[in-house]
C-alpha positions as CSV (number, residue, x, y, z in Angstrom):
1,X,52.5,-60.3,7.5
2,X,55.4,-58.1,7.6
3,X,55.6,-54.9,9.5
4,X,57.8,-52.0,8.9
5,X,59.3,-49.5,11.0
6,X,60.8,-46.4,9.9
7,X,63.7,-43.9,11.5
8,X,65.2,-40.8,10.8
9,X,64.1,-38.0,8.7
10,X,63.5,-34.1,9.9
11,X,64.9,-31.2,9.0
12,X,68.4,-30.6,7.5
13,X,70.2,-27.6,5.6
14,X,70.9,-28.2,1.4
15,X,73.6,-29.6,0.9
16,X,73.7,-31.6,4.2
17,X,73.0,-35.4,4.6
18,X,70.6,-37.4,6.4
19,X,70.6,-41.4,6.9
20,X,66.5,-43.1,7.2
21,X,66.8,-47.1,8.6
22,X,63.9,-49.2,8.0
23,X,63.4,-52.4,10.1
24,X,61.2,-55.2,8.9
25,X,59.7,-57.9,10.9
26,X,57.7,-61.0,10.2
27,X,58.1,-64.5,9.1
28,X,58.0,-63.7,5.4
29,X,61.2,-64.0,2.9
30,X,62.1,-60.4,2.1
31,X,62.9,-60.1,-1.4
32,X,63.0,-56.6,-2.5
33,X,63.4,-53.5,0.2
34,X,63.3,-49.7,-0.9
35,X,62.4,-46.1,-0.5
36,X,58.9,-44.3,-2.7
37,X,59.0,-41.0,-1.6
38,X,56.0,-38.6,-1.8
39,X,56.1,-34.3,-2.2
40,X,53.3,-32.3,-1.3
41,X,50.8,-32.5,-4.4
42,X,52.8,-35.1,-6.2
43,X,52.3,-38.5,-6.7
44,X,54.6,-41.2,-5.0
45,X,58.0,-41.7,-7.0
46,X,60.5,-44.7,-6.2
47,X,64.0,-43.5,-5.1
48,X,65.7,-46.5,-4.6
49,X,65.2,-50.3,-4.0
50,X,67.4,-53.5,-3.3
51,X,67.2,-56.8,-3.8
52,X,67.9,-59.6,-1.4
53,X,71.0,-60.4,-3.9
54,X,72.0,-57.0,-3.5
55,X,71.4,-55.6,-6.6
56,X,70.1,-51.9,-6.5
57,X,68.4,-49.3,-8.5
58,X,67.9,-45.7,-8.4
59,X,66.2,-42.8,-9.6
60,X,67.9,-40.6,-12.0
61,X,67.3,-37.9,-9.4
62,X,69.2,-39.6,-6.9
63,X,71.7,-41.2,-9.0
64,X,75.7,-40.2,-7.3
65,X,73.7,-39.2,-4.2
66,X,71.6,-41.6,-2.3
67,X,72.7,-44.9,-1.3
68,X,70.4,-47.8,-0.1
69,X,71.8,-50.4,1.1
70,X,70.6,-53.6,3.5
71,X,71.7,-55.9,6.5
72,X,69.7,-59.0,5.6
73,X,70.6,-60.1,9.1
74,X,68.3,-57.2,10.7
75,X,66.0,-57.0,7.7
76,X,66.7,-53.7,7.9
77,X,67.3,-51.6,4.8
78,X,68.9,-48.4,4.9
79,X,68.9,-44.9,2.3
80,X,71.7,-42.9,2.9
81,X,71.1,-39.2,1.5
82,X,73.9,-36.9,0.9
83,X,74.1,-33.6,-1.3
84,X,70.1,-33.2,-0.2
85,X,68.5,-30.1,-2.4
86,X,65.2,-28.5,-1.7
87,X,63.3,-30.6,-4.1
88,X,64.2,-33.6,-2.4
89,X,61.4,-32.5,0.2
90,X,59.0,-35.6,0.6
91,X,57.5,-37.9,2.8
92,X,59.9,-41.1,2.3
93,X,58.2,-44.6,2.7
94,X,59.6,-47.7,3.2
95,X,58.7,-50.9,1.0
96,X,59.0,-54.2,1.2
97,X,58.2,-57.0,-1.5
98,X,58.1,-60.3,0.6
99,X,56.5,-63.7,0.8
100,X,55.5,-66.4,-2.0
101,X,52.8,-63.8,-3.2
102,X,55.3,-61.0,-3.6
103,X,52.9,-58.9,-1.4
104,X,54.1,-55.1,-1.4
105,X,54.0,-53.7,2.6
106,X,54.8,-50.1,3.1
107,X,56.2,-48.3,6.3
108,X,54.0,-45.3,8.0
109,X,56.8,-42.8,6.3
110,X,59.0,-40.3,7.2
111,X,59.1,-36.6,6.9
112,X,62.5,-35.2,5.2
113,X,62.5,-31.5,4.8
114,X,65.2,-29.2,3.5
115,X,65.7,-25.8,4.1
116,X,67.3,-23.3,1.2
């Protein structure tokens, strides 16, 4: 079992940044961390993931301004959001892909809003 907890998010200004830490604990091999997020009436969309090898991916729609990265020492995985627009307005969930059966666990997520 591997439980997730999430930090940061609220309310920022466009244009302005804001930095969302996920800690994972548990005795499970953490492969793969990340960030889905989720708007209002839309279904959940990854923004970013990580490998345990460090190898990331992104979104097109976050591509030159998010930046997830990972301490492997805290388990902690982190998504650094800069240049944030309106539409980047979601709930933001944490993932992890862990353990010999690759199981997926998600965080309880995080409320980002920004104002235009």
């Amino acid at each position: 079992q591997v439980q997730l907890v999430e930090s940061g998010g609220g309310l920022v200004e466009t244009g302005g940044s804001q930095r969302l830490s996920c800690a994972a604990s548990g005795s499970a091999f953490i492969d793969v961390m990340g960030w889905y997020r989720q708007a209002p009436g839309k279904q959940r969309e990854l923004v970013a993931s990580i490998t345990s090898g460090g190898t990331t991916n992104y979104a097109d729609f976050v591509k030159g301004r998010f930046t997830i990265s990972r301490e492997n020492a805290k388990s902690t995985v982190y998504l650094q959001m800069n240049s944030l627009k309106p539409e980047d307005t979601a709930v933001y969930y944490c993932y992890v892909v862990a353990g010999r059966t690759r199981t997926k666990y998600w965080g309880q997520g995080t409320q980002v809003t920004v104002s235009s």
